[in-house]
C-alpha positions in Angstrom: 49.7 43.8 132.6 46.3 44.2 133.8 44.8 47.3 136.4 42.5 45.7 138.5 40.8 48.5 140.7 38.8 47.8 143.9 36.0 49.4 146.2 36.5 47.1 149.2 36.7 49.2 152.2 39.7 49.4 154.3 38.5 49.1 158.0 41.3 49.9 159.8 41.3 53.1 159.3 38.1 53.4 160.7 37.4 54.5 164.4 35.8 52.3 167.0 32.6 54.1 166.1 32.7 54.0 162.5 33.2 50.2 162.8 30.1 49.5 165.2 28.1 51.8 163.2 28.9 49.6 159.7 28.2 46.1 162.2 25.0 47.7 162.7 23.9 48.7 159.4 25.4 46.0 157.6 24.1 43.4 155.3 25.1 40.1 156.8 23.7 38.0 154.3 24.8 39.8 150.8 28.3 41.1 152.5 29.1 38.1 154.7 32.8 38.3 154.2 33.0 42.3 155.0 31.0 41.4 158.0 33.4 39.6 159.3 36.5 41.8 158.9 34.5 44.0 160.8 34.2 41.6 163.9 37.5 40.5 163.6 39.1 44.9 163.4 36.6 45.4 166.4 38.0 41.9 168.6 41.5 43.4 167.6 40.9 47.0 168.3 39.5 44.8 171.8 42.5 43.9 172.7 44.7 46.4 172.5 46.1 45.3 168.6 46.8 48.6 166.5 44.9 49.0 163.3 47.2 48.1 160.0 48.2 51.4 157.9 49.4 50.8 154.4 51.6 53.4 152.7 50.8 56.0 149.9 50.0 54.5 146.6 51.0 50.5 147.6 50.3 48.5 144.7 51.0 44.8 145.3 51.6 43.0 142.2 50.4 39.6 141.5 50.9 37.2 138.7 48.3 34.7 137.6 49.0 32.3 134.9 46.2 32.2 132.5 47.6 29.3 129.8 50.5 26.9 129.7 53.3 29.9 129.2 51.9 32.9 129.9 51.7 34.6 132.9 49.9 38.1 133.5 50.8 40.5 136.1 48.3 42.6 137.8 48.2 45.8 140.2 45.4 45.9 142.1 44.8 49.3 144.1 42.0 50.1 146.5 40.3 52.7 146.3 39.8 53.3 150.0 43.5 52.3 150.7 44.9 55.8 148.3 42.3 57.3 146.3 44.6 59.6 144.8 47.0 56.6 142.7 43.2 55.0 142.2 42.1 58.3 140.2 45.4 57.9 138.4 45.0 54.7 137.1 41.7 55.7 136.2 42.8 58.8 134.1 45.6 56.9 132.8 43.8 54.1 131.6 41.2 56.3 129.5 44.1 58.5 128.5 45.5 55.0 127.0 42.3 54.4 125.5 41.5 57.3 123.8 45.0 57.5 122.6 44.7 54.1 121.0 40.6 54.7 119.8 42.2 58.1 118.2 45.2 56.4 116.3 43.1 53.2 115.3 40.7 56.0 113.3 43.1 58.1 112.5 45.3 55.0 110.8 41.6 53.9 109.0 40.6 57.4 107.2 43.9 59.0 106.5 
């Protein structure tokens, strides 16, 4: 299983300012995609459709299959969707890390 961890901004939780403000200072060319969600959150926000909230720490999980039999699942969590389980996986990954770094040298010299 693989942590995939993501910067992409979540735009509905932005407020009507805060979205016209990023359409204005936004990079249409190198961010074409994110330019985009923002004119599609502002048409919404338009008329009258509420902004989509996710839920504390939601982790979809996807599977992709890399070779004939084996499939890998990944979590990906957003940053700007709960920074707080993004952190987590952060610490808990280089927790994992170092645990493995510390018993791979440890297993060599002893």
């Amino acid at each position: 299983m693989y942590l995939v961890f993501t910067s992409e901004p979540n735009y509905s939780q932005y407020t009507h300012e805060e979205l016209l403000d990023v359409l204005e200072h936004i990079d249409r060319d190198k961010c074409h995609h994110r330019y985009q969600i923002v004119l599609k959150e502002i048409d919404n926000r338009n008329k009258g459709i509420s902004p989509k909230t996710g839920s504390k720490c939601k982790s979809p999980i996807s599977s992709v299959k890399k070779d004939d039999n084996v499939v890998i699942k990944a979590i990906t969590v957003k940053r700007s969707e709960s920074p707080g389980c993004f952190w987590l996986g952060i610490v808990s990954y280089a927790t994992f890390s170092i645990f493995v770094l510390f018993t791979l040298i440890w297993n060599t010299y002893t």
